[in-house]
C-alpha positions as CSV (number, residue, x, y, z in Angstrom):
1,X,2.1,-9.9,24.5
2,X,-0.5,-11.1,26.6
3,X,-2.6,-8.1,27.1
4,X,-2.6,-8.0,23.4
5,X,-4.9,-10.9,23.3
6,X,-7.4,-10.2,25.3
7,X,-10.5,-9.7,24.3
8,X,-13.7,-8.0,26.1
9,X,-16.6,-9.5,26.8
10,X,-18.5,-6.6,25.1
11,X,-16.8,-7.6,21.5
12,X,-16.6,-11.4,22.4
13,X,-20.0,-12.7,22.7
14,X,-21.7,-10.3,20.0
15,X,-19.0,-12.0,17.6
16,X,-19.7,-15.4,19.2
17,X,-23.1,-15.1,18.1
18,X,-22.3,-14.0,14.8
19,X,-20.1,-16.6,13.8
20,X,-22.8,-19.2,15.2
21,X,-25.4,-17.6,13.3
22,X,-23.2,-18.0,10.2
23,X,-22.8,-21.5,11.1
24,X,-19.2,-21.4,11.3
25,X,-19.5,-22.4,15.4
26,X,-21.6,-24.9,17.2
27,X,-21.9,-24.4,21.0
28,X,-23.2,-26.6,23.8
29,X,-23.3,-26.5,27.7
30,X,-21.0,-28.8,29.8
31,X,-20.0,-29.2,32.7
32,X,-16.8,-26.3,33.3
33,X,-13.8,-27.4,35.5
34,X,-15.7,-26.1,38.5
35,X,-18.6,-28.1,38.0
36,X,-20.4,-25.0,36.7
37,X,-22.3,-25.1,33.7
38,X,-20.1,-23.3,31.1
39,X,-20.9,-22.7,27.3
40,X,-18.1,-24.2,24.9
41,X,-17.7,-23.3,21.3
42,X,-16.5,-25.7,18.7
43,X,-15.7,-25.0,15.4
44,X,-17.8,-26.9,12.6
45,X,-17.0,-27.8,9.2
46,X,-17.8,-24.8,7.8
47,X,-16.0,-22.7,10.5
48,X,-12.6,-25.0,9.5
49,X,-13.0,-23.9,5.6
50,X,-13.5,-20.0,6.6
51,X,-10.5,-20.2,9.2
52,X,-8.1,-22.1,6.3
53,X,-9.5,-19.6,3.6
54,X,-9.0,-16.5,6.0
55,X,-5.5,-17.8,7.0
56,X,-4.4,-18.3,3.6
57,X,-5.5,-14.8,2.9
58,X,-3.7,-13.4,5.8
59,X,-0.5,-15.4,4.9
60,X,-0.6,-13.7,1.5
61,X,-1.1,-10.2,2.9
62,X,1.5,-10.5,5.2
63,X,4.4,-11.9,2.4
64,X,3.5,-8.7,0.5
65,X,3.5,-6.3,3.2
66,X,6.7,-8.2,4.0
67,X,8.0,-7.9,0.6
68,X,6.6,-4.1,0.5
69,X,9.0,-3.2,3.9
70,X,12.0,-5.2,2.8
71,X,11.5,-2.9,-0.7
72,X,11.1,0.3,1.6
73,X,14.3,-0.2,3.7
74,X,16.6,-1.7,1.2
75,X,16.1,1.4,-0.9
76,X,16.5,3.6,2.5
């Protein structure tokens, strides 16, 4: 399951960027757990409303394709 989630660093920053540039992230540099400088994302107000829209849309998608299978296999 893990290796499922992980993401390169070739697709993560280019969408980093683009979700900042949509204003849907803020970012900052702090101080990381090694004392390195690190960058650190936050979402912002706008960011929560897209996530909560998106995840509402995904929720429904998911019931129908749900509903779809359950359809498919009852009638198997």
């Amino acid at each position: 399951m893990r290796e499922a989630l992980q993401v390169q660093q070739e697709s993560l920053y280019p969408a980093l960027h683009r979700l900042k540039f949509k204003k849907l992230l803020s970012a900052n540099w702090q101080p990381s757990e090694t004392g390195r400088e690190a960058k650190f994302y936050e979402l912002t107000a706008r960011g929560r409303a897209h996530l909560k829209a998106k995840s509402e849309n995904w929720k429904r998608l998911t019931d129908v394709m749900g509903l779809i299978l359950k359809e498919t296999v009852e009638g198997i």
